[in-house]
C-alpha positions as CSV (number, residue, x, y, z in Angstrom):
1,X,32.7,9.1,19.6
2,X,34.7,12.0,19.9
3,X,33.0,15.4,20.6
4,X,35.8,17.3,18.1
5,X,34.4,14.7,15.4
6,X,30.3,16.2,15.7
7,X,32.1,19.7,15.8
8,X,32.1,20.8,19.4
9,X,35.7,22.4,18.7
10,X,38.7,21.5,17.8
11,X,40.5,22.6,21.0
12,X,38.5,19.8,23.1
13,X,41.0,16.9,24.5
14,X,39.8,13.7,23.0
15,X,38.6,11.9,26.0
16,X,35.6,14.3,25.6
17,X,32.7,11.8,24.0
18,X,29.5,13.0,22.1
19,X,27.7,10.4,23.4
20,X,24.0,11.7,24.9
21,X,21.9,9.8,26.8
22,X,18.1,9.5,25.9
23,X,17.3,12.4,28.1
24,X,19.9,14.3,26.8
25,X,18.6,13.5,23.4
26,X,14.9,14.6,24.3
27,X,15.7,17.9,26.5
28,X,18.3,19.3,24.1
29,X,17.3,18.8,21.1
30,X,14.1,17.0,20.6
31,X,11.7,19.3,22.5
32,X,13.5,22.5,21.4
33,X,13.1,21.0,17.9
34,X,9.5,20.1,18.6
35,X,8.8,23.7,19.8
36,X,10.0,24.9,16.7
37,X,13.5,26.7,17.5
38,X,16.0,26.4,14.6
39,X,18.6,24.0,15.1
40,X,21.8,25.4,16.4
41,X,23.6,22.0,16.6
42,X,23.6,21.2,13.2
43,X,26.9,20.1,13.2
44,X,26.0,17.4,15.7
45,X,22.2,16.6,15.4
46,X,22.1,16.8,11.1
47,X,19.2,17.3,9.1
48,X,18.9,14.5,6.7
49,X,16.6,11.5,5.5
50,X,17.7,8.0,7.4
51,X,15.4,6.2,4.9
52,X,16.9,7.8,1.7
53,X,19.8,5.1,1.7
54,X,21.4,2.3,4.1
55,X,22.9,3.7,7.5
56,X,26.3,3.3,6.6
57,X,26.4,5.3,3.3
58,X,24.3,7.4,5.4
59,X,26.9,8.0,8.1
60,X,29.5,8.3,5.0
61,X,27.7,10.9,3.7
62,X,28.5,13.0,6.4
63,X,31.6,12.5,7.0
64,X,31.2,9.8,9.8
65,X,31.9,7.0,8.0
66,X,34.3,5.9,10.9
67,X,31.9,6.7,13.8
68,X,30.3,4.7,15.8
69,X,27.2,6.2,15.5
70,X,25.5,9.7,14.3
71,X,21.9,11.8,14.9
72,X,19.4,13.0,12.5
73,X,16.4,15.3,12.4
74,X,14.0,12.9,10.8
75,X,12.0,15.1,7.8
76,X,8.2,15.2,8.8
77,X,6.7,12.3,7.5
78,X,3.0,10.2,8.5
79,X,4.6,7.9,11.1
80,X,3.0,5.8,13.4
81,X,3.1,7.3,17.2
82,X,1.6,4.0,18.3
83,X,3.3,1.9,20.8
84,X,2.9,-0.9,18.0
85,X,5.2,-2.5,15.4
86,X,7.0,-0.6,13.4
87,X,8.5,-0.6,10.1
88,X,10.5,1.9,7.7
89,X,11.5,0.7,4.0
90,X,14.8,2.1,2.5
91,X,16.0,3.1,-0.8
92,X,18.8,1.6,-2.6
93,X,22.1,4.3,-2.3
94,X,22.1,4.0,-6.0
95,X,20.6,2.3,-9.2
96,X,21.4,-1.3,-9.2
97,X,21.6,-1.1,-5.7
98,X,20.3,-2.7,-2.4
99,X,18.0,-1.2,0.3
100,X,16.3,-2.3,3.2
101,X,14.2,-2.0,6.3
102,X,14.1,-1.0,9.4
103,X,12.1,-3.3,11.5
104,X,11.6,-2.8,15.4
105,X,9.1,-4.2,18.4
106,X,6.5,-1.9,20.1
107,X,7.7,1.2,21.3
108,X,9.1,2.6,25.1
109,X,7.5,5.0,26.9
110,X,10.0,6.9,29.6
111,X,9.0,10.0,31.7
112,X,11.2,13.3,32.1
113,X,11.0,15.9,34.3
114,X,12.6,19.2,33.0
115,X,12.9,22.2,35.0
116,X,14.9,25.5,34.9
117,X,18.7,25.8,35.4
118,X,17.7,27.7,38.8
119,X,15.2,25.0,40.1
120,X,13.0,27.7,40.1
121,X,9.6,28.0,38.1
122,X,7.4,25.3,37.3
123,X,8.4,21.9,36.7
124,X,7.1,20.3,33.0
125,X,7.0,16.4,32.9
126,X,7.1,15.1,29.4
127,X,6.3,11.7,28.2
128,X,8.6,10.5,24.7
129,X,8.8,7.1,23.5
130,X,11.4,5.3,22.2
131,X,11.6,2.7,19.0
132,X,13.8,0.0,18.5
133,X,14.6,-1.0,15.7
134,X,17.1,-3.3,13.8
135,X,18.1,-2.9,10.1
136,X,17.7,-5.8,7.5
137,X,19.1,-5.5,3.9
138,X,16.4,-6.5,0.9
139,X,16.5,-10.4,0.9
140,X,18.6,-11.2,4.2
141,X,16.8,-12.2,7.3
142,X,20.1,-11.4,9.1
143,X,20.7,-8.2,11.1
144,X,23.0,-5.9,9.3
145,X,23.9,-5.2,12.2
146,X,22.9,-1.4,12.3
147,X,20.1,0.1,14.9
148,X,18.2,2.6,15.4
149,X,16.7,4.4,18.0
150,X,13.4,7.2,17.4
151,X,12.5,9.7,20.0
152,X,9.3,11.4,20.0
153,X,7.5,13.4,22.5
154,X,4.2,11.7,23.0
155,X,3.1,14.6,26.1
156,X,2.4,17.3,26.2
157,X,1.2,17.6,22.4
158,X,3.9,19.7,20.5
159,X,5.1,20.3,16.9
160,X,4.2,17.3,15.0
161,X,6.9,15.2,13.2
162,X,9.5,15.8,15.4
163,X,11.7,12.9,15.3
164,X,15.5,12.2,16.6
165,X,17.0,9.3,15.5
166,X,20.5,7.7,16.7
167,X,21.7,5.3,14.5
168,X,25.1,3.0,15.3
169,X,26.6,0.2,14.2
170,X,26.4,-3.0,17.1
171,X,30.2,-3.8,19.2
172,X,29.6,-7.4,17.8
173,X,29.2,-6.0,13.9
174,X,32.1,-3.5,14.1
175,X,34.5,-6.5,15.6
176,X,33.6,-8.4,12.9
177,X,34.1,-6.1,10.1
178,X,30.9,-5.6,9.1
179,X,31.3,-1.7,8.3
180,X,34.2,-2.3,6.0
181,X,32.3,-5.2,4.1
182,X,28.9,-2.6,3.5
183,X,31.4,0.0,2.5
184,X,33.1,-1.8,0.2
185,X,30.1,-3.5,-1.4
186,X,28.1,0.2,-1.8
187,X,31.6,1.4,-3.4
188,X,31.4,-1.6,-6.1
189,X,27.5,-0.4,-6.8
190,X,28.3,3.3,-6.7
191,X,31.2,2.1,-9.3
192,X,28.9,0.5,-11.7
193,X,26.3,3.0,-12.1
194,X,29.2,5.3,-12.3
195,X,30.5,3.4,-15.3
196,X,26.9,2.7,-16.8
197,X,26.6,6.5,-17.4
198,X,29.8,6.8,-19.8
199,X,28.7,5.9,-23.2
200,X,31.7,3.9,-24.7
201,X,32.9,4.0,-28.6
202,X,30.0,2.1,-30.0
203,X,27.4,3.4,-27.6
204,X,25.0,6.5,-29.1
205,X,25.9,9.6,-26.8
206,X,27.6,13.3,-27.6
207,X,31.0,12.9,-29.8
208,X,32.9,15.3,-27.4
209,X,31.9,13.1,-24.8
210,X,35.2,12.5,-22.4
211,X,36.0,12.0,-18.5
212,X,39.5,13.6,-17.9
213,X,40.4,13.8,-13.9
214,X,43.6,15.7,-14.8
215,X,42.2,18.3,-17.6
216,X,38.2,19.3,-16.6
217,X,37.1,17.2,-13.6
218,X,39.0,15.5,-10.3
219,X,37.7,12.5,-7.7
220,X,37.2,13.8,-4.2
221,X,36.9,10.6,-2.1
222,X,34.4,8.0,-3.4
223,X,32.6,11.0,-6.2
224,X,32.9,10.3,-9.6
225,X,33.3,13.5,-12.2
226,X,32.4,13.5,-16.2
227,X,32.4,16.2,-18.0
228,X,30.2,16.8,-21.2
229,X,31.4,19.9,-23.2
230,X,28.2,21.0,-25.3
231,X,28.1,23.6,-28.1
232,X,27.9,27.1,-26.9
233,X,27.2,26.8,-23.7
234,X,29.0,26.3,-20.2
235,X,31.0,22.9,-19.3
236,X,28.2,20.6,-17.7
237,X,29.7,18.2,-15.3
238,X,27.9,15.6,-14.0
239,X,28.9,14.4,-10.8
240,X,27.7,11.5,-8.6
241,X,28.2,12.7,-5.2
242,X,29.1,9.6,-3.2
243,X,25.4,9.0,-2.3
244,X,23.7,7.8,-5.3
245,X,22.6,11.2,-6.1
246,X,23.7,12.5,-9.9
247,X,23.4,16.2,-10.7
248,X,24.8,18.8,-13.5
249,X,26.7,21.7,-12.4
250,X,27.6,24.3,-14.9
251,X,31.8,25.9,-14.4
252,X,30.4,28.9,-16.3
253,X,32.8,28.2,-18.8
254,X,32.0,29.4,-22.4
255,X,32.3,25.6,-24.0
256,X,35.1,26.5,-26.6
């Protein structure tokens, strides 16, 4: 995809593609990420859980809900660093929701050679391996057609739980409008358990209960805004942020 769209400035001509290689992936970001140095592409390479929710609400949730494909910092977790079978179970995006799995064959072990900018010093060789793997939506023996790819260093022993993943959507899914169809689908679930949170005239709940988008609260893309005035406090709105994920957030007003 285009470099200007993972943040490497606006000013770059859009023939310029973000689109590393696996070596690319391992020498500039996994092993400075495995030696702990903070992550100063964070724009590009994003910190985030690729098992908290299917990849494309995944992707959506960070603004790529058009790309191709996107890379995450996995969070440290106990995964196998066999060259076996794998397998990663995902949450539903929201209640009433589907998830999934990740499912992939043994993993690939490549060799790299790094050495200084110069081609002076010593040279280090590391080993990383690379999964596989193929997502599957909860009941559907059909490729979603999503995959994923994991990069760890196996040698020499570093930081553990340092995991890249790339995740993209297949040329044969996008042509066939697979994308649009998940989208779509998450929006109608994200919609209901939207709707199952306002309590309606004969449903127990506060009596200055209301959901105004023109008076207290607004809809920015696919979030859904209510706002629940209580007695002598702030406004509380609570606000499902596109992702499944509800919280309250006070406007500091007085609540007169």
């Amino acid at each position: 995809m285009e470099a200007r769209r993972f943040g490497f400035g606006a000013s770059m001509p859009p023939a310029n593609k973000f689109d590393p290689t696996d070596e690319d992936i391992v020498a500039q970001y996994l092993l400075p990420r495995a030696a702990g140095v903070p992550n100063a592409y964070e724009h590009a390479v994003i910190d985030d859980d690729p098992y908290s929710c299917p990849p494309w609400e995944l992707l959506r949730r960070h603004g790529h809900a058009g790309s191709d494909q996107a890379f995450f910092f996995v969070p440290p977790r106990d995964m196998a660093r066999n060259a076996g079978r794998v397998s990663r179970v995902v949450s539903a995006a929201a209640p009433g929701g589907v998830g999934g799995v990740w499912r992939g064959q043994k993993g690939e072990d490549k060799a790299l050679v790094i050495v200084r900018g110069d081609a002076r010093g010593p040279e280090l060789t590391v080993t990383f391996r690379r999964y596989n793997l193929s997502y599957y939506r909860k009941g559907d023996r059909r490729s979603s057609g999503w995959v994923m790819h994991e990069y760890h260093v196996v040698h020499p022993e570093l930081r553990p739980g340092a995991v890249v993943a790339r995740i993209k959507i297949t040329e044969r899914a996008k042509k066939m409008g697979k994308r649009e169809q998940q989208l779509q689908e998450e929006d109608a679930v994200i919609a209901r358990a939207a709707a199952a949170l306002t309590p309606g005239p004969e449903q127990p709940g506060p009596s200055n209960y209301f959901v105004s988008e023109s008076d207290y609260g607004h809809a920015a893309g696919n979030a859904f805004v209510a706002s629940v005035v209580g007695e002598g406090s702030g406004d509380n709105f609570l606000q499902e942020d596109g992702s499944g994920c509800y919280f309250l957030q006070d406007d500091g007003g007085n609540g007169d």
